[in-house]
C-alpha positions as CSV (number, residue, x, y, z in Angstrom):
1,X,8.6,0.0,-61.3
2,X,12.0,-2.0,-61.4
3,X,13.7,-3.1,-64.4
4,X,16.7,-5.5,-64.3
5,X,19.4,-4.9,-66.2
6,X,20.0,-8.2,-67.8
7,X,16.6,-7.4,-69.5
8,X,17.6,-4.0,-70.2
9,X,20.3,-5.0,-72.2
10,X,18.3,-7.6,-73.8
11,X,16.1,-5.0,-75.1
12,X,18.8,-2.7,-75.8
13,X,20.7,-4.9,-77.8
14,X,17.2,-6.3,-80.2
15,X,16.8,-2.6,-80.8
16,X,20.4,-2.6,-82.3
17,X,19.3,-2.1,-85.9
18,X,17.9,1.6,-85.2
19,X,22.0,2.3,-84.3
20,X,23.3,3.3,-81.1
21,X,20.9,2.4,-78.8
22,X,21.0,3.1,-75.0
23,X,18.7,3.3,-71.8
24,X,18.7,6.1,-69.1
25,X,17.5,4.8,-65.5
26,X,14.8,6.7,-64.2
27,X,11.8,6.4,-61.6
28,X,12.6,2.6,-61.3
29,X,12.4,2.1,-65.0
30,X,14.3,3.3,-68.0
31,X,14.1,5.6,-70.8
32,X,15.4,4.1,-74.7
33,X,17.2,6.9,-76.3
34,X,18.7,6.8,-79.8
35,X,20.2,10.2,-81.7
36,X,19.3,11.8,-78.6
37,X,15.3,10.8,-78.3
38,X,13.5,8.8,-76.5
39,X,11.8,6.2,-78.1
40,X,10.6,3.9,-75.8
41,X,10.6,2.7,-72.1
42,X,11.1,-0.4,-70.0
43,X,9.0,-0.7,-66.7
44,X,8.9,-3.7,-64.4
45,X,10.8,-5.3,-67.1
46,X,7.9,-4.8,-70.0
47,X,9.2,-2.8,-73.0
48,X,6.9,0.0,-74.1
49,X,7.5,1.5,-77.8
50,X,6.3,5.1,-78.3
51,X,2.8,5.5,-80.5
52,X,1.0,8.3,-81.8
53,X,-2.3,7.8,-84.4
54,X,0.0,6.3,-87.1
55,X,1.1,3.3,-85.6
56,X,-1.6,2.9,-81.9
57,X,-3.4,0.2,-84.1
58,X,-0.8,-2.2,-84.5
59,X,-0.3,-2.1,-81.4
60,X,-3.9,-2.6,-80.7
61,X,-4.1,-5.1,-82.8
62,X,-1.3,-7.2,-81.6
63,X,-2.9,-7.2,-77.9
64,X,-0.4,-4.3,-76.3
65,X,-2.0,-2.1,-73.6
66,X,-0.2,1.5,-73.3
67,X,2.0,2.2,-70.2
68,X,0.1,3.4,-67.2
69,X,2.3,4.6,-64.7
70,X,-0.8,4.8,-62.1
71,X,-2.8,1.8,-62.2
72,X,-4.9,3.7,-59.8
73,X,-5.7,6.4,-62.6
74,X,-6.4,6.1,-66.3
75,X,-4.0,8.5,-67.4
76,X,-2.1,6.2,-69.8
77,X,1.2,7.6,-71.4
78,X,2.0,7.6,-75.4
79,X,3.9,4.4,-75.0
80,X,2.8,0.4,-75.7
81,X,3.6,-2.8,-74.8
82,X,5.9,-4.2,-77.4
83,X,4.5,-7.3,-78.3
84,X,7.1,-10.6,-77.4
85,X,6.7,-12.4,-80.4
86,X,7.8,-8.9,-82.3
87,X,10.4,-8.5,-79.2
88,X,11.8,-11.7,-79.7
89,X,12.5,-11.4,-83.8
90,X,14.7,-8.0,-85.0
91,X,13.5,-8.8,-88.7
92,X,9.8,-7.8,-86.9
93,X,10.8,-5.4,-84.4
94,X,12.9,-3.4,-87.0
95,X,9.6,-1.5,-88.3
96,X,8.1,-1.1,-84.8
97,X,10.9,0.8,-83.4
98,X,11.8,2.7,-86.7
99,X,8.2,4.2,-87.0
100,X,8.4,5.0,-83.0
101,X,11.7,6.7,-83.8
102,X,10.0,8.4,-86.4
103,X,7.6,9.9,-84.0
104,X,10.1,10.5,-81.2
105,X,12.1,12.9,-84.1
106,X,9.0,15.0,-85.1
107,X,8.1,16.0,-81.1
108,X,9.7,19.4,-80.0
């Protein structure tokens, strides 16, 4: 699970719109952080939003598959592939990553 940091700060910087955005290296990926919670995720240089029953379907919808750590195991985590057309276009993206900053502010 590598993640290069010229995509790092590619994703970092589309995410702009939610304010200060920034990643925290960890286990070969990174953690996206903003006000202090994390967000999102970027493995093997795929971004990952996080999801919860209010927004899973879009992401179903749009094709994402949810972050599995262990491709040996089905244990998936909370988090799903951000689609690249929705990557590539802040106007799009801008709802995606509110609603998973949303979700990151109500967990304890």
């Amino acid at each position: 699970m590598a993640v290069s940091d010229e995509f790092l700060n590619y994703v970092v910087g589309q995410l702009s719109m939610l304010g200060r955005v920034t990643a925290r290296k960890m286990f070969g990926g990174a953690g996206l952080y903003c006000e202090g919670k994390m967000f999102g995720l970027v493995a093997d240089d795929v971004p990952y939003l996080k999801a919860d029953d209010s927004n899973r379907d879009d992401f179903l919808k749009a094709g994402s598959s949810p972050f599995n750590p262990f491709p040996d195991k089905t244990t998936a985590m909370p988090y799903y592939e951000i689609p690249a057309d929705v990557l590539e276009n802040p106007t799009a993206l801008a709802p995606w990553a509110q609603r998973s900053l949303d979700i990151a502010r109500k967990k304890k």
